[in-house]
PQR file of N, CA, C, O and H, with PARSE charges and radii, in Angstrom:
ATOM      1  N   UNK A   1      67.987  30.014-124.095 -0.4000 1.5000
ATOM      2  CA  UNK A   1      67.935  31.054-125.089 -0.0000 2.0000
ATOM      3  C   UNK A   1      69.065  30.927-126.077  0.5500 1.7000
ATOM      4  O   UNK A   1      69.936  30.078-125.890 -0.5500 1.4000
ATOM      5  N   UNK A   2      69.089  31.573-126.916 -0.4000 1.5000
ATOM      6  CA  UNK A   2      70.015  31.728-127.726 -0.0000 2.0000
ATOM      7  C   UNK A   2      71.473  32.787-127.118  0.5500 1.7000
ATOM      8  O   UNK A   2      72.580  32.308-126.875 -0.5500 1.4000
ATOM      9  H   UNK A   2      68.382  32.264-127.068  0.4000 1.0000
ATOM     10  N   UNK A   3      71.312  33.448-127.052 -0.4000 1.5000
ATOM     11  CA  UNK A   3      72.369  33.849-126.350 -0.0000 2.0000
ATOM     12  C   UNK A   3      73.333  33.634-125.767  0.5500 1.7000
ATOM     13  O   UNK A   3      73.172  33.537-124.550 -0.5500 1.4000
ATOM     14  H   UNK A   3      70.413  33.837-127.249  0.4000 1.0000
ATOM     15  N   UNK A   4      74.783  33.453-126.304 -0.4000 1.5000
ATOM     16  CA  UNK A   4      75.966  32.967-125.912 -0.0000 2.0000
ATOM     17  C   UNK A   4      76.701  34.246-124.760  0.5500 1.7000
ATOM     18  O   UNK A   4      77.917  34.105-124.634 -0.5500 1.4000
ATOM     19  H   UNK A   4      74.914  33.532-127.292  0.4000 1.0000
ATOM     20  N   UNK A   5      76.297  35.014-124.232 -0.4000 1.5000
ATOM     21  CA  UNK A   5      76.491  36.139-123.971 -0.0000 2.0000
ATOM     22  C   UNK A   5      77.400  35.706-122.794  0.5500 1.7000
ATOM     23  O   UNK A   5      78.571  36.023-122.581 -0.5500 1.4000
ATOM     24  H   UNK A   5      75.309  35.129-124.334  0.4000 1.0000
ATOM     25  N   UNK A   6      76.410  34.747-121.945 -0.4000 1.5000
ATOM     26  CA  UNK A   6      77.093  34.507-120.494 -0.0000 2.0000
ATOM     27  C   UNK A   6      78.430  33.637-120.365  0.5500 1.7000
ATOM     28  O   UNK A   6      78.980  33.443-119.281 -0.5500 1.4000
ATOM     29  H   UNK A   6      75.459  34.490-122.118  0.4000 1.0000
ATOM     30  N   UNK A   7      78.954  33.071-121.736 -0.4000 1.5000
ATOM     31  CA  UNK A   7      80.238  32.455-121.943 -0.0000 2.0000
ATOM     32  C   UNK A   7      81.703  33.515-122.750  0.5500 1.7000
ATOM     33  O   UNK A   7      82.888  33.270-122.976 -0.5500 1.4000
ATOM     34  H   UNK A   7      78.508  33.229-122.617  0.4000 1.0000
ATOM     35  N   UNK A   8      80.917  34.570-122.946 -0.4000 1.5000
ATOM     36  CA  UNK A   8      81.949  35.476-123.411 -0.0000 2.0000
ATOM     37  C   UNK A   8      82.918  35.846-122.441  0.5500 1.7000
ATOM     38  O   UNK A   8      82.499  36.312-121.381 -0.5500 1.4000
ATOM     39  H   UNK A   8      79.954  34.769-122.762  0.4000 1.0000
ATOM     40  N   UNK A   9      84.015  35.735-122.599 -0.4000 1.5000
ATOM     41  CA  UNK A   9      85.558  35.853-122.054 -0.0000 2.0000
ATOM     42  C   UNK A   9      85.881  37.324-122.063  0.5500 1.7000
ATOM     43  O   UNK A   9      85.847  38.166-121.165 -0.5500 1.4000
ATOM     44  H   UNK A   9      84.356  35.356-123.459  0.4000 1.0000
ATOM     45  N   UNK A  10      86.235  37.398-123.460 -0.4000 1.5000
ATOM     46  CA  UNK A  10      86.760  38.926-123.718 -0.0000 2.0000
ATOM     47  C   UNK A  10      86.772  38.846-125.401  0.5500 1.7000
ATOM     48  O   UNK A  10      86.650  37.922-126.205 -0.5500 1.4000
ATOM     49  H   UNK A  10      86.262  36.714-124.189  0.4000 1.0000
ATOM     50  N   UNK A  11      86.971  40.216-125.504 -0.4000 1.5000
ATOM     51  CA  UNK A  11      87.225  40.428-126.693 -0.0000 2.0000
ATOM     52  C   UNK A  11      88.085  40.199-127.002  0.5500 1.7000
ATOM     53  O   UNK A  11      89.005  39.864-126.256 -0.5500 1.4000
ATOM     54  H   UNK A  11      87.070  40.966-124.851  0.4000 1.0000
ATOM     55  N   UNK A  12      88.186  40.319-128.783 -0.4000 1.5000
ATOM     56  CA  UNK A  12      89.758  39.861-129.228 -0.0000 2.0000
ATOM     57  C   UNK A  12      89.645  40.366-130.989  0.5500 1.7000
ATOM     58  O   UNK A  12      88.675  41.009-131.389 -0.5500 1.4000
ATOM     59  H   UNK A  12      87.439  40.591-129.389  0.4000 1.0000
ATOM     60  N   UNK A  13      90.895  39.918-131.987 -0.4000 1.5000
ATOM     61  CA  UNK A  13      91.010  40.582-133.233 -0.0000 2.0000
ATOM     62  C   UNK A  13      91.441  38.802-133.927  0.5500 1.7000
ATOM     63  O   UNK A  13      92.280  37.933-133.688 -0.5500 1.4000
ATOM     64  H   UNK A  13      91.684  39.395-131.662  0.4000 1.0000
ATOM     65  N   UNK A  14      90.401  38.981-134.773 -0.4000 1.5000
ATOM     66  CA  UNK A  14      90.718  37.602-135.492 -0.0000 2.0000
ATOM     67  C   UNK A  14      91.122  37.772-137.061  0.5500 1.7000
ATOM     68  O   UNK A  14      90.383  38.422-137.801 -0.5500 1.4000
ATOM     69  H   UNK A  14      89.719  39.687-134.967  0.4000 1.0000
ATOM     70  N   UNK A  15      92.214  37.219-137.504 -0.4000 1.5000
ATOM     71  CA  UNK A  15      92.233  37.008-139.210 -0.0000 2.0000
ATOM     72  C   UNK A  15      91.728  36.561-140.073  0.5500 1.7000
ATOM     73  O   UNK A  15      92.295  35.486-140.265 -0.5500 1.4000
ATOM     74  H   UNK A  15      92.814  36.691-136.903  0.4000 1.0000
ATOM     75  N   UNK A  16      90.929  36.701-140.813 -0.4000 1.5000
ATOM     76  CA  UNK A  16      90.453  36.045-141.151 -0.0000 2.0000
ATOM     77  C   UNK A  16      89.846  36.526-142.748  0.5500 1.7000
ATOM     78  O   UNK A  16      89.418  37.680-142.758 -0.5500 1.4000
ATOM     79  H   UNK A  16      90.468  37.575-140.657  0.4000 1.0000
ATOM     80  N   UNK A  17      89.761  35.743-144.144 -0.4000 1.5000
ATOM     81  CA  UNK A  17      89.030  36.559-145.017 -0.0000 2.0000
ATOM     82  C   UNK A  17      90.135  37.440-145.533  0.5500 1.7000
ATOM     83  O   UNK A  17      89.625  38.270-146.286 -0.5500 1.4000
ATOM     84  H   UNK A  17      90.109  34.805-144.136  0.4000 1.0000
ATOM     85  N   UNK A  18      91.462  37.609-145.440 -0.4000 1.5000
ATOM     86  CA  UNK A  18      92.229  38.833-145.604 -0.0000 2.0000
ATOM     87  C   UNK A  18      92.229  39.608-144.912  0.5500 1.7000
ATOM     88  O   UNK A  18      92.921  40.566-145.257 -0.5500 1.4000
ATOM     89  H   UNK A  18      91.876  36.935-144.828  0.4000 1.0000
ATOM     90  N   UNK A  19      91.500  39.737-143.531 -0.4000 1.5000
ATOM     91  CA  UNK A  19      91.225  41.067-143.261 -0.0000 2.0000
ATOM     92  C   UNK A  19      91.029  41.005-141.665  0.5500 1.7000
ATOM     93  O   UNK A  19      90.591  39.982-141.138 -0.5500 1.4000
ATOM     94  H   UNK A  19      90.938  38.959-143.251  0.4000 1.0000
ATOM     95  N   UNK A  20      91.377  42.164-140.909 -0.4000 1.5000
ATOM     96  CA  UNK A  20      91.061  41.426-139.438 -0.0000 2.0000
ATOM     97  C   UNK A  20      89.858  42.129-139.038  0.5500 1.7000
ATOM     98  O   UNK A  20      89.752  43.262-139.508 -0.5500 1.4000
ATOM     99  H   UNK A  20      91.733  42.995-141.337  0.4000 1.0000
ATOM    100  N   UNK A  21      89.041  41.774-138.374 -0.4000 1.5000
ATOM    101  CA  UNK A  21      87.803  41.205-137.481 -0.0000 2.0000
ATOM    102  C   UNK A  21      87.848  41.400-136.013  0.5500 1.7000
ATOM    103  O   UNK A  21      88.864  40.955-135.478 -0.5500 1.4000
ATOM    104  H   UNK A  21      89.127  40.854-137.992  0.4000 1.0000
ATOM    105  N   UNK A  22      86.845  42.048-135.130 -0.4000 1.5000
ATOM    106  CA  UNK A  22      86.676  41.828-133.793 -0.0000 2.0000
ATOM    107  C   UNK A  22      85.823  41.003-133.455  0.5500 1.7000
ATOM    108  O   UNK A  22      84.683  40.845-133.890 -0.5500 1.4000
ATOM    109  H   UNK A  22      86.020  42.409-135.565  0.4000 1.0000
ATOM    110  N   UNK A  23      86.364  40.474-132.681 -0.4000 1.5000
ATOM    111  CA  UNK A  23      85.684  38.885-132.540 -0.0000 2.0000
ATOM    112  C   UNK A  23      85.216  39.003-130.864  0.5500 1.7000
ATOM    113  O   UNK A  23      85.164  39.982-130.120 -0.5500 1.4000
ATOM    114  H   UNK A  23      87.291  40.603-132.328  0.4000 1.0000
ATOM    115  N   UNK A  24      84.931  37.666-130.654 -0.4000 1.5000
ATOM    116  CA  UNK A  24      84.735  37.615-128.956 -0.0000 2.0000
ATOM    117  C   UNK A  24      85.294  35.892-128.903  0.5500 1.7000
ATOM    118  O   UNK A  24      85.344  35.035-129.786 -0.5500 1.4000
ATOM    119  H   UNK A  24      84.973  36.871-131.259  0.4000 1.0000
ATOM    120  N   UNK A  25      85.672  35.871-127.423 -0.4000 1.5000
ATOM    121  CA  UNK A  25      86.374  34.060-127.410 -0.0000 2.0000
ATOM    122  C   UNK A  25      85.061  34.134-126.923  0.5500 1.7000
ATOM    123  O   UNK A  25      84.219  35.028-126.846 -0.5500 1.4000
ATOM    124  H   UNK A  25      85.631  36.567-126.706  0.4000 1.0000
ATOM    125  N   UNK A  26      85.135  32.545-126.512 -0.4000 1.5000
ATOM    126  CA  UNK A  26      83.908  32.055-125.272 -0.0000 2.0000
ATOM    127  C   UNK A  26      84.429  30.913-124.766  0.5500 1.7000
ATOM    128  O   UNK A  26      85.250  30.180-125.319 -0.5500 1.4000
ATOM    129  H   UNK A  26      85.819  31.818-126.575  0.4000 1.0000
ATOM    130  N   UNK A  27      83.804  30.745-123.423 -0.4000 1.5000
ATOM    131  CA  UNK A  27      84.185  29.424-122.410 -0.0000 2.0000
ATOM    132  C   UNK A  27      83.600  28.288-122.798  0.5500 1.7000
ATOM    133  O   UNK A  27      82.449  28.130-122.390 -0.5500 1.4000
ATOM    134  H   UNK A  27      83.137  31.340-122.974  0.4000 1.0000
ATOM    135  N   UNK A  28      84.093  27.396-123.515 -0.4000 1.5000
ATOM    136  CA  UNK A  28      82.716  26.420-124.219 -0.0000 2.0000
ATOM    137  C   UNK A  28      82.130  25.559-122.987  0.5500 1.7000
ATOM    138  O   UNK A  28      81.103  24.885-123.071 -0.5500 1.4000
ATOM    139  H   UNK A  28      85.027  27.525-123.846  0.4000 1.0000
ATOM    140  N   UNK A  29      83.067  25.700-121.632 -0.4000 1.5000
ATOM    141  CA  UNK A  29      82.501  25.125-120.673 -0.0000 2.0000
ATOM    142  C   UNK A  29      80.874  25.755-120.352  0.5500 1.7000
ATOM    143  O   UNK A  29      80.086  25.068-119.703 -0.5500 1.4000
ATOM    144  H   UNK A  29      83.901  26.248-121.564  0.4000 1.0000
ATOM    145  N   UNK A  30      80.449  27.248-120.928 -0.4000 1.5000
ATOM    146  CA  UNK A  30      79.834  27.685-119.931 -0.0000 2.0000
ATOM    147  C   UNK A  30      78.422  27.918-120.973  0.5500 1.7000
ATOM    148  O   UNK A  30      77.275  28.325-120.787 -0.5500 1.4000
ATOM    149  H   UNK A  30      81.090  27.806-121.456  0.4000 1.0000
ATOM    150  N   UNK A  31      79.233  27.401-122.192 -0.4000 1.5000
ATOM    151  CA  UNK A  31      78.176  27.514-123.596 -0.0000 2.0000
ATOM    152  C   UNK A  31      76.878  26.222-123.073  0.5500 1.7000
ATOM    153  O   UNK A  31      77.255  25.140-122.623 -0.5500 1.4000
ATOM    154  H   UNK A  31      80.164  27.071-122.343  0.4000 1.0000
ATOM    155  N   UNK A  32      75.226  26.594-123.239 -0.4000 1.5000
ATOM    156  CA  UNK A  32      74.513  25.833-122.888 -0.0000 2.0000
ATOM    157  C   UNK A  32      73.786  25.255-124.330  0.5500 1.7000
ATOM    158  O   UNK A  32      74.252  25.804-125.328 -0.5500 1.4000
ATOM    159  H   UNK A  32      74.919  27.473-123.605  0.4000 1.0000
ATOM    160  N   UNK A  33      72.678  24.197-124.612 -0.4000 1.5000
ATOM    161  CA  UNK A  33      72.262  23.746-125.241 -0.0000 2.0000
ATOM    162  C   UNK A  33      71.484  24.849-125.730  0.5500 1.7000
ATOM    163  O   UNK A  33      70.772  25.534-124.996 -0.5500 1.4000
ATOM    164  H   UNK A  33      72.300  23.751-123.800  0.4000 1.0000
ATOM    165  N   UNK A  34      71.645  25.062-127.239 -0.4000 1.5000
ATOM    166  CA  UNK A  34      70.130  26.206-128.198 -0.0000 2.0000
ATOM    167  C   UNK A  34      71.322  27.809-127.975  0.5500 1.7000
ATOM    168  O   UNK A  34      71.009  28.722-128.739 -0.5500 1.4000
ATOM    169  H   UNK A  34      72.223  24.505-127.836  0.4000 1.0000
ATOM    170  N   UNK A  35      72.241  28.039-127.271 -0.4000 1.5000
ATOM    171  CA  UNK A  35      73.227  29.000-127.520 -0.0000 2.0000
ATOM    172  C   UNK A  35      73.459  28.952-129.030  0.5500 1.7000
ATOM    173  O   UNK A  35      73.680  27.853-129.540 -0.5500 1.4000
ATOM    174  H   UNK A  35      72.496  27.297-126.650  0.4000 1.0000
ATOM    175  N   UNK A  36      73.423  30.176-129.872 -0.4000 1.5000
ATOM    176  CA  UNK A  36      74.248  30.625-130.819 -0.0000 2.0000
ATOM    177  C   UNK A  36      75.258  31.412-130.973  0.5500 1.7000
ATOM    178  O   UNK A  36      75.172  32.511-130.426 -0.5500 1.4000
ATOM    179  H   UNK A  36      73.243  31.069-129.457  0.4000 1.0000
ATOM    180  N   UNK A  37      76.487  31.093-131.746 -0.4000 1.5000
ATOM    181  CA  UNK A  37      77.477  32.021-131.398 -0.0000 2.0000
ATOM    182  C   UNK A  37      77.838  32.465-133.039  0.5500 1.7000
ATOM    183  O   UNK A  37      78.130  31.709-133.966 -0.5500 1.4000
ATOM    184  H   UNK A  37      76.557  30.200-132.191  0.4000 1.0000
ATOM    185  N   UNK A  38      77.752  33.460-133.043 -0.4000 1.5000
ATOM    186  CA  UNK A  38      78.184  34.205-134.713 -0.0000 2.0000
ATOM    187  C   UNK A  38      79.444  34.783-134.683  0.5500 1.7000
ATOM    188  O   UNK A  38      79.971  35.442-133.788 -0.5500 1.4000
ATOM    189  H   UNK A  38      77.515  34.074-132.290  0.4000 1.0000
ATOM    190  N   UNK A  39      79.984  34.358-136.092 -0.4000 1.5000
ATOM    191  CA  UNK A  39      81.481  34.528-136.081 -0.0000 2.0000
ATOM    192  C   UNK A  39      81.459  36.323-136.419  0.5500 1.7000
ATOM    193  O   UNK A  39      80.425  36.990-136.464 -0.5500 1.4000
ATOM    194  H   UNK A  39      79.555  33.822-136.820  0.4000 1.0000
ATOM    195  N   UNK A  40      82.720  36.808-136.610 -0.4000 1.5000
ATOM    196  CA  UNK A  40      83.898  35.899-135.949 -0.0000 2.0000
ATOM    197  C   UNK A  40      83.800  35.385-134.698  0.5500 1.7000
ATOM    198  O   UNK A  40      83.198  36.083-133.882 -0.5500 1.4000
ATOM    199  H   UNK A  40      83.560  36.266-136.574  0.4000 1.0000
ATOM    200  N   UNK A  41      84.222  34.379-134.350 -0.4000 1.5000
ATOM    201  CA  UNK A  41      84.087  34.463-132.575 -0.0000 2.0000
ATOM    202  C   UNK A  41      85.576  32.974-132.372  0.5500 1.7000
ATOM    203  O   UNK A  41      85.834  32.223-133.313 -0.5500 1.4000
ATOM    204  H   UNK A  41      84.710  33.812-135.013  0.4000 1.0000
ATOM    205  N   UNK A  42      86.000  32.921-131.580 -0.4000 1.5000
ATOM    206  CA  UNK A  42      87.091  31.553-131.330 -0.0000 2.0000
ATOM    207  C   UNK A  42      86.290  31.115-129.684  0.5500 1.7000
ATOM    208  O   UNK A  42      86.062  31.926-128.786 -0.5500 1.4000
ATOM    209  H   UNK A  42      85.791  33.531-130.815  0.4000 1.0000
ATOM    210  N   UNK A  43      86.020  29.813-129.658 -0.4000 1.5000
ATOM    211  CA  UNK A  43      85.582  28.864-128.825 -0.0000 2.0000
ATOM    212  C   UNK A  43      86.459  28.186-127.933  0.5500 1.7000
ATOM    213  O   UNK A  43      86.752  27.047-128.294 -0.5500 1.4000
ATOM    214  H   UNK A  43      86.205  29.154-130.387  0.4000 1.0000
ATOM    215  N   UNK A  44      86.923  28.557-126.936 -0.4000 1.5000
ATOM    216  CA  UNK A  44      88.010  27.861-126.192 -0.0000 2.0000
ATOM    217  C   UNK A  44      87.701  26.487-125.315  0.5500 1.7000
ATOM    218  O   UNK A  44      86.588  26.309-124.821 -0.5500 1.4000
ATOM    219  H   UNK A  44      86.685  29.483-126.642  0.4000 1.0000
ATOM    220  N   UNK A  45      88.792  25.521-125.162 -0.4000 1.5000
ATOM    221  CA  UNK A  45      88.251  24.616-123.739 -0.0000 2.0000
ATOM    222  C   UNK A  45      89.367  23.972-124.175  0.5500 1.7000
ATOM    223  O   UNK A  45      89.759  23.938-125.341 -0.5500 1.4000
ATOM    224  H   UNK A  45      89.696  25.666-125.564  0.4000 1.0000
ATOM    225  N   UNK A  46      90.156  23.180-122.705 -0.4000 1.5000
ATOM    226  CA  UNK A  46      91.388  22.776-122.631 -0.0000 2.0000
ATOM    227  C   UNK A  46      91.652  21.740-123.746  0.5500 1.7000
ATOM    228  O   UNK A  46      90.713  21.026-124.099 -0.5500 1.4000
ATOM    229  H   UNK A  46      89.837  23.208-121.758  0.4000 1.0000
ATOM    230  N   UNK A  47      92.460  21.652-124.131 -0.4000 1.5000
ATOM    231  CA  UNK A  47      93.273  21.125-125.093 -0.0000 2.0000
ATOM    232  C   UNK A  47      92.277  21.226-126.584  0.5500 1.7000
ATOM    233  O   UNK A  47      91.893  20.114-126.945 -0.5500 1.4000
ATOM    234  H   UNK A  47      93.223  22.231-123.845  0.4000 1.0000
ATOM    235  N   UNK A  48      91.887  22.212-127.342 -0.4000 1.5000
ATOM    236  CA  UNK A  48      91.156  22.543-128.099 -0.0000 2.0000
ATOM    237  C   UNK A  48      90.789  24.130-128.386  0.5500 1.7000
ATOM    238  O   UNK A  48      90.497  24.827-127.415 -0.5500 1.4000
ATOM    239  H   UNK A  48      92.199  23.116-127.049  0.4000 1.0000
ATOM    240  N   UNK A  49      90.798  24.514-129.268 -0.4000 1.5000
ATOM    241  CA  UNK A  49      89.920  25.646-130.118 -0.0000 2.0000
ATOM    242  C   UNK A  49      89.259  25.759-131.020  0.5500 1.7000
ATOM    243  O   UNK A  49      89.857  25.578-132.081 -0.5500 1.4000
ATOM    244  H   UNK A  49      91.035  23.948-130.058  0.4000 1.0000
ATOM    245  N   UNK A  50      88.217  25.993-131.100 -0.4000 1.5000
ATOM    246  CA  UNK A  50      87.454  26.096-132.359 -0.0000 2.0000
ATOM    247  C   UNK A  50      87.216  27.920-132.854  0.5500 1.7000
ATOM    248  O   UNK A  50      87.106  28.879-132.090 -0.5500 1.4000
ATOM    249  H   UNK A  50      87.731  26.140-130.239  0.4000 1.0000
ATOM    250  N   UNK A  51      87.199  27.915-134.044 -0.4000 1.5000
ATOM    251  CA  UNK A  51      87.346  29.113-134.968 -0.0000 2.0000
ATOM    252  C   UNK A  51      85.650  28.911-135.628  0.5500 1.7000
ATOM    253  O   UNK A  51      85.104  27.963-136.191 -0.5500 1.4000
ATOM    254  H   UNK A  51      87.289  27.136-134.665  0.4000 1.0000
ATOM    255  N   UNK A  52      85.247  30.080-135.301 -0.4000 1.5000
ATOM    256  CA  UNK A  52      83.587  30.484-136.103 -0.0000 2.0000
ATOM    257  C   UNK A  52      84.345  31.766-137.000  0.5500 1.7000
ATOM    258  O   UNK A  52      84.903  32.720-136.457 -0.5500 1.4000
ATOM    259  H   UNK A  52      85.690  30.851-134.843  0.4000 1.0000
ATOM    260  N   UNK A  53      84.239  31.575-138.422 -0.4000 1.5000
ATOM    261  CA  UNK A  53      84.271  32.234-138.837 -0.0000 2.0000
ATOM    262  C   UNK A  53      83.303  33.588-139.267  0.5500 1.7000
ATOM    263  O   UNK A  53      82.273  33.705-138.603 -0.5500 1.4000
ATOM    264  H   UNK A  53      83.786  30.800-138.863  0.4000 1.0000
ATOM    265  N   UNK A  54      83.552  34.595-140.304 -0.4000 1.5000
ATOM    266  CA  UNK A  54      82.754  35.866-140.244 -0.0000 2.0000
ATOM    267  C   UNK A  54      81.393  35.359-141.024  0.5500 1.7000
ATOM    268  O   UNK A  54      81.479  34.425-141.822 -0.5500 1.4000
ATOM    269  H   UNK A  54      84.389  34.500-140.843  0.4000 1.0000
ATOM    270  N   UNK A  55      80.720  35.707-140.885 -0.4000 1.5000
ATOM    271  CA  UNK A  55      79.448  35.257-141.519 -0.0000 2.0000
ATOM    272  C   UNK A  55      78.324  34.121-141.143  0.5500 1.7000
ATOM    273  O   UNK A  55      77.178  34.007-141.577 -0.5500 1.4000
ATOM    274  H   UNK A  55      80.651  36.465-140.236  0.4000 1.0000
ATOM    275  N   UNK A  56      79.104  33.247-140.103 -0.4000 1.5000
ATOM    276  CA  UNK A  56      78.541  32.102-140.023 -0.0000 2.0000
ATOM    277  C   UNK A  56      77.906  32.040-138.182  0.5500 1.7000
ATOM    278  O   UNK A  56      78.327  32.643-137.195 -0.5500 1.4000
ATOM    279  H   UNK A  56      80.035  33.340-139.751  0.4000 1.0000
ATOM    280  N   UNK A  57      77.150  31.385-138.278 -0.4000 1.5000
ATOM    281  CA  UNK A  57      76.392  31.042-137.076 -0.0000 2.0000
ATOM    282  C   UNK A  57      76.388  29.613-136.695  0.5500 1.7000
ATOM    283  O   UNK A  57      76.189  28.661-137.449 -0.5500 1.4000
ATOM    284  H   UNK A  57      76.808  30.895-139.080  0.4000 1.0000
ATOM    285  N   UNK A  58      76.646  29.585-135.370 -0.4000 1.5000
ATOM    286  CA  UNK A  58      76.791  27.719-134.779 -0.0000 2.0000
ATOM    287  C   UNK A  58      76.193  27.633-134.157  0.5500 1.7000
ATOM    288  O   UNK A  58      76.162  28.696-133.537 -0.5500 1.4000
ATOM    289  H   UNK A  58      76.809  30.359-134.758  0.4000 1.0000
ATOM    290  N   UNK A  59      75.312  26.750-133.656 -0.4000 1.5000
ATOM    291  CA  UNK A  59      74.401  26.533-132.437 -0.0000 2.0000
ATOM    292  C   UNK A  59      75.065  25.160-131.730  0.5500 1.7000
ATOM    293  O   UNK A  59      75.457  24.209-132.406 -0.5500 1.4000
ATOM    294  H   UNK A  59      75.337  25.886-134.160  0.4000 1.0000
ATOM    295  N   UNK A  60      75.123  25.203-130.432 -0.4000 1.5000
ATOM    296  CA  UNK A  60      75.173  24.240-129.488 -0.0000 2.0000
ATOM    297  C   UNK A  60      74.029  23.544-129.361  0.5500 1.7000
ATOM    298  O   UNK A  60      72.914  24.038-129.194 -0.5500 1.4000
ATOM    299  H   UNK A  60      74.805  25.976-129.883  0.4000 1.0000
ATOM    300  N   UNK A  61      74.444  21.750-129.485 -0.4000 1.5000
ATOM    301  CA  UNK A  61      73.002  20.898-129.508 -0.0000 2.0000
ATOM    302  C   UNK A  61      72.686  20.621-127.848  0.5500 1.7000
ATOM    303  O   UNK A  61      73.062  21.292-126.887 -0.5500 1.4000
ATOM    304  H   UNK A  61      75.350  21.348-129.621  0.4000 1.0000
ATOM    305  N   UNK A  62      72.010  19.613-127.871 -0.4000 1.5000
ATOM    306  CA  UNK A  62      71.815  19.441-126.612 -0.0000 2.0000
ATOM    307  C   UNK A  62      72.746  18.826-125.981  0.5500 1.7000
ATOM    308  O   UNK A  62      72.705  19.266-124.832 -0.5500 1.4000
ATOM    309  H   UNK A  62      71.705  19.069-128.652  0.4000 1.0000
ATOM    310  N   UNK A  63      73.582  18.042-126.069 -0.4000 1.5000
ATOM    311  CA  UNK A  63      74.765  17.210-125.668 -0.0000 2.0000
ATOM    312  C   UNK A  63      75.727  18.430-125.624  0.5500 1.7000
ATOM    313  O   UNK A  63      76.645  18.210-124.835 -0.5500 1.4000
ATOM    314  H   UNK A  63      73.616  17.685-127.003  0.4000 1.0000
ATOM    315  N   UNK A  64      75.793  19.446-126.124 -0.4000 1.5000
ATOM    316  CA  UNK A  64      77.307  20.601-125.879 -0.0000 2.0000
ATOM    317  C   UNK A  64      78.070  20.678-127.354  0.5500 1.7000
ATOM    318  O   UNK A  64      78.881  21.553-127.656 -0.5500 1.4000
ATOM    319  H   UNK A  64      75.047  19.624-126.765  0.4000 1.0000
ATOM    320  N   UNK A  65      77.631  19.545-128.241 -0.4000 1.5000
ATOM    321  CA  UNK A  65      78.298  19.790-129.372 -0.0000 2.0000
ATOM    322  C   UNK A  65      78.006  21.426-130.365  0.5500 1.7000
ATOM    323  O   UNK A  65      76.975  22.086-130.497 -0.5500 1.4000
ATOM    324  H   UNK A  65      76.972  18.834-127.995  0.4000 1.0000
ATOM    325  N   UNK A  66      79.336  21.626-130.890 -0.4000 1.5000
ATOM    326  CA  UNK A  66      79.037  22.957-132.166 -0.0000 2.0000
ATOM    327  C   UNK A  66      78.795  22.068-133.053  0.5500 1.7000
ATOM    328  O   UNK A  66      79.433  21.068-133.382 -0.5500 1.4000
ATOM    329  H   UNK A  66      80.173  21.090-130.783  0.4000 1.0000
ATOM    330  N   UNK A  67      77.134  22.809-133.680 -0.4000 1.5000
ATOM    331  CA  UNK A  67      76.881  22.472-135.057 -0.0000 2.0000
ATOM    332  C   UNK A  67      77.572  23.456-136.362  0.5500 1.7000
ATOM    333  O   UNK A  67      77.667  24.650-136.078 -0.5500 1.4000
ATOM    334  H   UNK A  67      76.616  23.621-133.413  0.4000 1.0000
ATOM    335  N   UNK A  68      77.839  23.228-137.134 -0.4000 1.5000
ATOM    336  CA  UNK A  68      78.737  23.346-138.096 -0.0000 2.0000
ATOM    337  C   UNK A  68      77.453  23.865-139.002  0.5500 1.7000
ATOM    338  O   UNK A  68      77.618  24.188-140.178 -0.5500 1.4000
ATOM    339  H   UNK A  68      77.762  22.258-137.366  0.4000 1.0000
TER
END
């Protein structure tokens, strides 16, 4: 499904745009293939972060990559 729901961590407050934002992190370990995650949101996994900004939507391919 689409739903990134089951990798959400916790909430959090992101900068972004001038302006701050409630966001959500996620476990990118736990992110599956066809997941979408809409910003704001920050993407965690060891030695790495990725930033989804406000407005935008990423989908995970089948390999685990964020599409841009």
């Amino acid at each position: 499904g689409k739903s990134a729901a089951a990798a959400q961590v916790t909430a959090t407050k992101m900068y972004a745009d001038w302006a701050w934002h409630d966001a959500h992190m996620y476990d990118r370990s736990k992110l599956a293939p066809g997941n979408e995650i809409e910003g704001p949101a920050v993407v965690t996994e060891m030695g790495s972060t990725s930033v989804i900004l406000p407005g935008h939507v990423h989908e995970i391919d089948d390999v685990g990559n964020i599409l841009i």
